[in-house]
VEXDREN-2710 file (C-alpha; in Angstrom, 1 decimal):
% VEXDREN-2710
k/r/px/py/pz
1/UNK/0.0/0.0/0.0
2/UNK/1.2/3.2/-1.0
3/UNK/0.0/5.1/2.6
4/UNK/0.9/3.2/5.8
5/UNK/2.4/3.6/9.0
6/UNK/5.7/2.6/10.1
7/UNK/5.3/0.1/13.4
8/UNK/9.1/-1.9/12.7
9/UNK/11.5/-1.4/15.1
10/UNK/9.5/-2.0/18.7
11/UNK/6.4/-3.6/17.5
12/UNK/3.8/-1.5/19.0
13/UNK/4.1/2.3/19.0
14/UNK/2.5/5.1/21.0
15/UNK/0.8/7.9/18.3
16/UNK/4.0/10.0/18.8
17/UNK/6.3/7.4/17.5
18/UNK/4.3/6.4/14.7
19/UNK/6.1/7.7/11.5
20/UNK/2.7/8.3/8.2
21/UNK/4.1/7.3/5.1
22/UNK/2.7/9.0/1.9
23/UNK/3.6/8.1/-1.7
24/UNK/5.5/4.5/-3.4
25/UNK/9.1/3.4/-1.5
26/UNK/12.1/3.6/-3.5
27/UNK/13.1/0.3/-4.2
28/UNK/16.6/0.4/-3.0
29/UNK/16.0/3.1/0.4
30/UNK/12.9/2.5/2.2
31/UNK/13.1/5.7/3.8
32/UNK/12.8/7.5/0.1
33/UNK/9.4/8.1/-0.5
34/UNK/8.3/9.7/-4.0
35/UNK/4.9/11.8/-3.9
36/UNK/3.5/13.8/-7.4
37/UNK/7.2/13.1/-8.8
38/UNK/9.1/14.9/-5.3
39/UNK/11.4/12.8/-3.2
40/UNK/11.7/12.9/0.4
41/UNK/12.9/11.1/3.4
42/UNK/10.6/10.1/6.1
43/UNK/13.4/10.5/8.4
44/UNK/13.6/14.5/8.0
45/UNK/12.7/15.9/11.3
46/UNK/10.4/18.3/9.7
47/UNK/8.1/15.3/8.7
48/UNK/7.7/13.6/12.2
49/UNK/4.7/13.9/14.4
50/UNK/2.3/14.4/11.3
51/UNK/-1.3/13.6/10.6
52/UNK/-1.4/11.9/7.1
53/UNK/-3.3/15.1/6.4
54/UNK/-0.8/17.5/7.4
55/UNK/1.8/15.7/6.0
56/UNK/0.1/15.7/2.7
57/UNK/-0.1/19.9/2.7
58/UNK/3.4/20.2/3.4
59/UNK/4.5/17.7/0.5
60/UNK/1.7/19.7/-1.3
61/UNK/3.1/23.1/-0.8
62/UNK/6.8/21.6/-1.3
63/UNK/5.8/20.1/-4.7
64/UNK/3.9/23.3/-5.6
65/UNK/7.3/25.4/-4.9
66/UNK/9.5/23.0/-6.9
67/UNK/7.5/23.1/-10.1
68/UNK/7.0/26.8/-9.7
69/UNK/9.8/27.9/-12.6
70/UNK/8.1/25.2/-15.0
71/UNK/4.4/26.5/-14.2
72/UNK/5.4/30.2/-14.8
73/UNK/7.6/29.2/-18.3
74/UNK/4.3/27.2/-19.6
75/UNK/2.2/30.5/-18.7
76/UNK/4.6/32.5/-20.4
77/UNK/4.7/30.5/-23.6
78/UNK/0.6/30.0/-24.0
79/UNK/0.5/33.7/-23.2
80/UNK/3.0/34.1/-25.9
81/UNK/1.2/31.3/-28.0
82/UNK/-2.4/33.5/-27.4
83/UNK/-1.1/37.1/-28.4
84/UNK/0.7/35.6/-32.1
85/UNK/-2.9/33.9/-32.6
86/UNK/-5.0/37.3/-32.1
87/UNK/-1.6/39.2/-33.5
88/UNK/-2.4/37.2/-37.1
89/UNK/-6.4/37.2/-36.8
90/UNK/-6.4/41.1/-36.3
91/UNK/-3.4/41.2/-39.5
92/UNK/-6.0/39.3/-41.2
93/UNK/-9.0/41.3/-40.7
94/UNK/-10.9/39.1/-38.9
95/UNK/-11.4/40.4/-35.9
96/UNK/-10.9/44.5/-35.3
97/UNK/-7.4/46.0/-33.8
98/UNK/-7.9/47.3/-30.1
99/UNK/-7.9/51.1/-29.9
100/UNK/-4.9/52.9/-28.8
101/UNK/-5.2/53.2/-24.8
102/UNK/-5.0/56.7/-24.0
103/UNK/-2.1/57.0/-20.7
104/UNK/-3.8/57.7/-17.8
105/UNK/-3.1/61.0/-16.0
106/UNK/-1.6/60.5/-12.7
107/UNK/-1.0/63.4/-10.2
108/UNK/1.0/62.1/-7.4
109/UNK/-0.1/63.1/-3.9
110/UNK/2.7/64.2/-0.8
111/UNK/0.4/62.2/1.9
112/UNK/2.8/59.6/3.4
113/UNK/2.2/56.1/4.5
114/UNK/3.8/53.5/6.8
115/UNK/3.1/50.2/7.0
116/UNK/4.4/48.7/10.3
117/UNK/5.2/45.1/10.3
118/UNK/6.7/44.5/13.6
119/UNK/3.7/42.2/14.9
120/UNK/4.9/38.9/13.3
121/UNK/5.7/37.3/17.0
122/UNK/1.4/37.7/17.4
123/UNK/0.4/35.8/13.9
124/UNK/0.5/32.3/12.6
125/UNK/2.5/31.9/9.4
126/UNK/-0.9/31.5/7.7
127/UNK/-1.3/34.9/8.9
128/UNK/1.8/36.7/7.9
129/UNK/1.0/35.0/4.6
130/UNK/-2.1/36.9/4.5
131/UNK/-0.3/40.1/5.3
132/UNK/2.4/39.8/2.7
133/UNK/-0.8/39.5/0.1
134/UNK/-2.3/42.9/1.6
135/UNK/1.0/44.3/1.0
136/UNK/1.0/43.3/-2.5
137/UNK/-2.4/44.7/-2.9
138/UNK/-0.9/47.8/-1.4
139/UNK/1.4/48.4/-4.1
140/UNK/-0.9/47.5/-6.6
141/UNK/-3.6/49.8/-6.1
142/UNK/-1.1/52.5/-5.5
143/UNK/0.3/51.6/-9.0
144/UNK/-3.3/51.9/-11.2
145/UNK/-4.6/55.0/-8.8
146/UNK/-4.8/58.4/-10.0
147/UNK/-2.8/60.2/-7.3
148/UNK/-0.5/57.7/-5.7
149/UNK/1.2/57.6/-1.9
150/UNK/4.4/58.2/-0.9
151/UNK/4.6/54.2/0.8
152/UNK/7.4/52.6/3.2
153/UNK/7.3/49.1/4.7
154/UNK/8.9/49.2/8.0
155/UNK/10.5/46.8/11.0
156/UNK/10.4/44.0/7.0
157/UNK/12.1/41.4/9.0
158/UNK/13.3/38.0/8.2
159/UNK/10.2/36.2/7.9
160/UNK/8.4/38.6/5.9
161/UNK/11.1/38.9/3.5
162/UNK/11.4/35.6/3.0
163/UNK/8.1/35.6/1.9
164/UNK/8.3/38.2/-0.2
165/UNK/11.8/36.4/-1.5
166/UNK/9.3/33.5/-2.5
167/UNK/6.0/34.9/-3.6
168/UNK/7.5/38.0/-5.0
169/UNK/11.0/37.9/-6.3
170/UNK/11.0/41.2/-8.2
171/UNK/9.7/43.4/-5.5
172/UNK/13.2/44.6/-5.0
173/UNK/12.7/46.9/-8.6
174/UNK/9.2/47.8/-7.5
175/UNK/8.9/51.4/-8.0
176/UNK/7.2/54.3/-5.8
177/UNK/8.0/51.9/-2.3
178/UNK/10.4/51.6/-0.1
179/UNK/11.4/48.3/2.3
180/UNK/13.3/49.1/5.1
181/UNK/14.3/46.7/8.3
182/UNK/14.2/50.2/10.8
183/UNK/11.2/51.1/12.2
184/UNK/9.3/54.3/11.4
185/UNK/10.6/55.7/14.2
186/UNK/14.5/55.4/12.5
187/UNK/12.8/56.6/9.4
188/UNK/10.2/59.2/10.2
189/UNK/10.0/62.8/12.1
190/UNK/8.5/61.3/15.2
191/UNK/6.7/64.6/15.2
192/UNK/5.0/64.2/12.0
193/UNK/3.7/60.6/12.8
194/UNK/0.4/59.3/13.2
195/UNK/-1.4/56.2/13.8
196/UNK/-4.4/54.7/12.4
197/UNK/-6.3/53.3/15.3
198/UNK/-9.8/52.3/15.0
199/UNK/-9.4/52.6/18.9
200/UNK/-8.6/56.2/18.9
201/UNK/-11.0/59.0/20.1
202/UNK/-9.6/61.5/17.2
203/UNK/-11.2/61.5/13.9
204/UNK/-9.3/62.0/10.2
205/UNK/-11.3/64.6/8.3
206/UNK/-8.8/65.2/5.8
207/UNK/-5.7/63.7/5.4
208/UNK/-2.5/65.8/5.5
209/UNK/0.6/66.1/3.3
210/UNK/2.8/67.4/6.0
211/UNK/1.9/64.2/8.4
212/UNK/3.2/60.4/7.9
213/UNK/0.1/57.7/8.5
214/UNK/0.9/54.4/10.2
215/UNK/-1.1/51.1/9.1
216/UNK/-0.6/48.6/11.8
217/UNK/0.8/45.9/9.4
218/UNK/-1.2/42.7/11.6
219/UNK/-3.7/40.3/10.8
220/UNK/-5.5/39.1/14.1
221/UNK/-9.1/38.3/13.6
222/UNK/-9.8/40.7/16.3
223/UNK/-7.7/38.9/18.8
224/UNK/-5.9/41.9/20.1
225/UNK/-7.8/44.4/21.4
226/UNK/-6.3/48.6/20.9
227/UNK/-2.9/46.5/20.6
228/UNK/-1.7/49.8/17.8
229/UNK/-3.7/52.3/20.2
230/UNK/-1.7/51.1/23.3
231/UNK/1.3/50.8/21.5
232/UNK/1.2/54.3/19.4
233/UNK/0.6/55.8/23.3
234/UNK/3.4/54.1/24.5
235/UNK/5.4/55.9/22.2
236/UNK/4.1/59.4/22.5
237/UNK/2.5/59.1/19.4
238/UNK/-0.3/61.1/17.5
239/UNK/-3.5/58.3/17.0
240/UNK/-6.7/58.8/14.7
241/UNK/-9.1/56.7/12.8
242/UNK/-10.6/57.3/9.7
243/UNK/-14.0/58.5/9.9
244/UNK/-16.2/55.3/9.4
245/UNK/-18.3/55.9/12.3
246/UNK/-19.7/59.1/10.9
247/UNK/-21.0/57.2/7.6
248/UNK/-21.5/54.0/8.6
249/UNK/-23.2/52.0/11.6
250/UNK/-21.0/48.5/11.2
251/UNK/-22.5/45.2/12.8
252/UNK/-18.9/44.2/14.0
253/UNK/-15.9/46.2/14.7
254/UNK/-14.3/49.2/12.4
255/UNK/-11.5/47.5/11.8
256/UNK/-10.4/46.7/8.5
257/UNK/-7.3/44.7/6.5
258/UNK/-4.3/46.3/5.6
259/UNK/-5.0/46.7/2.4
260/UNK/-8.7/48.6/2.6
261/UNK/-7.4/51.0/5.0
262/UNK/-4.9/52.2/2.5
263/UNK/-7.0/51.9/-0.5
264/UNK/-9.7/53.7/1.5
265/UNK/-7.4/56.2/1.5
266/UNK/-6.3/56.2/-2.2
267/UNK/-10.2/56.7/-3.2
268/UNK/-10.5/60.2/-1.0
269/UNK/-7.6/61.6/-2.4
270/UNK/-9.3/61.2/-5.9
271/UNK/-12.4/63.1/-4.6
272/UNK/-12.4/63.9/-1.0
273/UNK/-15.2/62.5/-0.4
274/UNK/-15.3/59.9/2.6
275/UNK/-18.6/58.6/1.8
276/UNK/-17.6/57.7/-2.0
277/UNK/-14.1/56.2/-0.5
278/UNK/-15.9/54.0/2.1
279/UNK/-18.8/52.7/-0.1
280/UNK/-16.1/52.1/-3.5
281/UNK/-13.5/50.2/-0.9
282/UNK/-15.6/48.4/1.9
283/UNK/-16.6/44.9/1.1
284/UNK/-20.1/43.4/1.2
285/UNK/-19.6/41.1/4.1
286/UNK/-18.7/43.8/6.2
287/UNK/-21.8/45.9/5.1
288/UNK/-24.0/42.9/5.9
289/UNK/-26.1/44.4/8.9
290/UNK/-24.9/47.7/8.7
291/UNK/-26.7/51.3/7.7
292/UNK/-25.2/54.4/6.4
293/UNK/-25.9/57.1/8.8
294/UNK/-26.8/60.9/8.6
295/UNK/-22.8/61.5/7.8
296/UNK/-23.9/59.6/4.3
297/UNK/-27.2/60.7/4.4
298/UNK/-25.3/64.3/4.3
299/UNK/-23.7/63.7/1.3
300/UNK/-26.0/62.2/-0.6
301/UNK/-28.9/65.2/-0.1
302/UNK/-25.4/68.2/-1.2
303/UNK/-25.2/65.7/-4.2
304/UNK/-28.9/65.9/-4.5
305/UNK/-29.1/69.5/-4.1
306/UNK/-26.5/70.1/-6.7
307/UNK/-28.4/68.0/-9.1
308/UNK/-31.6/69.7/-8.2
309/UNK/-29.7/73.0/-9.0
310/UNK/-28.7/72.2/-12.3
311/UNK/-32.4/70.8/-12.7
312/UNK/-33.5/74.4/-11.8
313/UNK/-31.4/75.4/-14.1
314/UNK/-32.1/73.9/-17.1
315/UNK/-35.9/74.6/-16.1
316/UNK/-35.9/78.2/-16.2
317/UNK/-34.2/77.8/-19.8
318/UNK/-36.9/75.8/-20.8
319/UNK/-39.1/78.6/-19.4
320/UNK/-37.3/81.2/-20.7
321/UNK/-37.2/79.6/-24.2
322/UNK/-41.2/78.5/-23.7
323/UNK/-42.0/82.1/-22.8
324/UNK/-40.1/83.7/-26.2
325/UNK/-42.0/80.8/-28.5
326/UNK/-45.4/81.8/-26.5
327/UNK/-44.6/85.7/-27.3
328/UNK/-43.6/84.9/-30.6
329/UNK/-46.4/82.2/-31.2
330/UNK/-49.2/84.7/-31.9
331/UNK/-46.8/87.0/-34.3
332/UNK/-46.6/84.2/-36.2
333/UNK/-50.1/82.9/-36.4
334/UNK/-51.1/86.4/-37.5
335/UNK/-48.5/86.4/-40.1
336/UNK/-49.8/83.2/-41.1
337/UNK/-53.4/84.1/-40.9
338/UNK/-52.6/87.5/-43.3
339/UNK/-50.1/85.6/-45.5
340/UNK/-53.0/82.8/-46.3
341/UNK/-55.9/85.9/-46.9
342/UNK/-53.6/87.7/-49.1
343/UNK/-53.0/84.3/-51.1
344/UNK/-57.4/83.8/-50.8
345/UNK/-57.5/87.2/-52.2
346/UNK/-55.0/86.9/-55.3
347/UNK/-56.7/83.3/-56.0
348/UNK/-60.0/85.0/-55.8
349/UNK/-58.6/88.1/-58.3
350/UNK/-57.3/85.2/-60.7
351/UNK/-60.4/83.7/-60.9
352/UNK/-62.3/86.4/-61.2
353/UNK/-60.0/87.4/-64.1
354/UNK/-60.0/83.5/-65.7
355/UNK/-63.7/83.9/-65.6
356/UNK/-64.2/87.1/-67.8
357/UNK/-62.1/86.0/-70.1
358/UNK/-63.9/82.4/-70.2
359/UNK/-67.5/85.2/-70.6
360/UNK/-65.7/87.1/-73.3
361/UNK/-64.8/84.4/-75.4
362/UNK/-68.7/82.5/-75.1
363/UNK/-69.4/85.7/-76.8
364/UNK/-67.4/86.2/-79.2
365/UNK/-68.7/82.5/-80.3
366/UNK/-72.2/83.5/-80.0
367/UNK/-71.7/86.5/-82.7
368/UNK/-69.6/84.0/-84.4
END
């Protein structure tokens, strides 16, 4: 049987000793084991201990690694292998060219953010996976936004990195962010910091160019309660949270990942609108049992009243232009009334005319 478990050596075994084999022996060491084409040793210390489950995710996730190079070359190539196809169809005529993509305007913003990663001792590695994916996110949507943050990832330790090593390899030429093992304290005016809490009793209404805004870089489920608040205090820091509360009444607590927060942020420098920002950036699941509040409600009647100015607007045109047709409407129907009498008359006159010569003509017959 290709899965067993190892009892040789003592005969019985307590669960601790017993050793879950996955995968065909080699024929010559029955120690190799060969699982999805990757060869390992059941003797490696990392394997011992191990549900047949568990053990079969870390041979998963080491066989996924391995064959990395080889997936990404095979995407490349049917990538390559799709773009000559539609390259010859659009050559060809059968299918239309793409228009040219006009280059979006970008207007980069002075606001500064901080991401602080120096809370890896409180996550799983599942976890810090999940942070180095919000990271990622990060630097995307600062990539495709309009007007772009200044961003730094600080107290990037080991662990992180080696992540990032992984998952990312070319995040060392990413442009527009900076990775740094110091901590914004080393980096930053200590002055101009301040840190996003949702704990904290200030409240962001705009956010400033002059000031640096730290993102507690954690993902926690909610485990630690005001564990950036208590620690931003600690450090004679500045706190405040963005302004969520005004807008929106949230079943659970304001506390969002890494990644919203910042994006959140991206949207109000487009518009400086907190409502807009919240509503394009907050997901669903976190809107389930909640209600915008009068902060929204706000909003949306200035947007109404602007739209029912404009309306106004264009009425009293159409009034205006209503009024001039009505003064010039009976002008022209008396126009119209005299044009169409003068035209009777001249029709009457060439009749009249038509028919003494028709009268003169009988007679001259008659004599005839």
């Amino acid at each position: 049987m290709a899965d067993d478990v190892d009892k040789t050596n003592t005969g019985e075994t307590t669960p601790q000793q017993q050793i879950v084999l996955i995968g065909e022996a080699d024929s010559t060491n029955p120690n190799i084991r060969k699982y999805k084409n990757l060869t390992y040793d059941i003797t490696d210390p990392k394997y011992q201990g191990l549900s047949k489950n568990a053990l079969k995710r870390v041979l998963k996730e080491e066989h996924w690694n391995a064959t990395r190079d080889e997936r990404n070359k095979r995407q490349k190539e049917k990538h390559k292998q799709k773009h000559a196809e539609r390259r010859k169809l659009i050559e060809e005529g059968v299918i239309p060219a793409p228009p040219p993509k006009r280059p979006k305007v970008v207007n980069p913003s002075n606001v500064k953010v901080a991401i602080d990663c120096s809370f890896s001792s409180y996550m799983n590695e599942k976890e810090v996976k999940s942070l180095q994916a919000q990271l990622v996110r990060c630097y995307s949507a600062n990539r495709h936004c309009e007007r772009p943050m200044h961003l730094t990832i600080t107290s990037f330790d080991d662990l992180l990195k080696g992540m990032f090593d992984t998952k990312e390899p070319t995040y060392s030429n990413w442009k527009d962010i900076t990775f740094t093992n110091d901590t914004y304290l080393d980096t930053f005016d200590k002055s101009k910091l301040v840190y996003l809490s949702a704990d904290s009793d200030n409240t962001i209404e705009k956010l400033d160019e002059d000031k640096v805004y730290i993102i507690g870089g954690i993902v926690d489920k909610n485990r630690y309660k005001n564990l950036c608040q208590n620690k931003a205090q600690e450090q004679g820091i500045e706190t405040a949270r963005l302004p969520i509360g005004e807008y929106l009444q949230m079943a659970s607590r304001k506390v969002l990942t890494v990644n919203h927060v910042y994006e959140i942020m991206l949207k109000w420098l487009e518009n400086e609108d907190w409502n807009q920002a919240f509503k394009a950036v907050i997901p669903g699941r976190k809107l389930k049992d909640s209600k915008w509040l009068d902060g929204a409600k706000e909003c949306n009647e200035k947007q109404k009243e602007e739209g029912s100015v404009s309306k106004d607007t264009k009425d009293d045109e159409s009034k205006e232009g209503n009024g001039k047709q009505q003064e010039e409407g009976p002008v022209s129907k008396d126009t119209k009334e005299d044009d169409e009498s003068h035209q009777d008359n001249e029709t009457q006159q060439e009749g009249s005319v038509s028919i003494d010569t028709k009268d003169n003509e009988s007679k001259q017959d008659v004599e005839a």
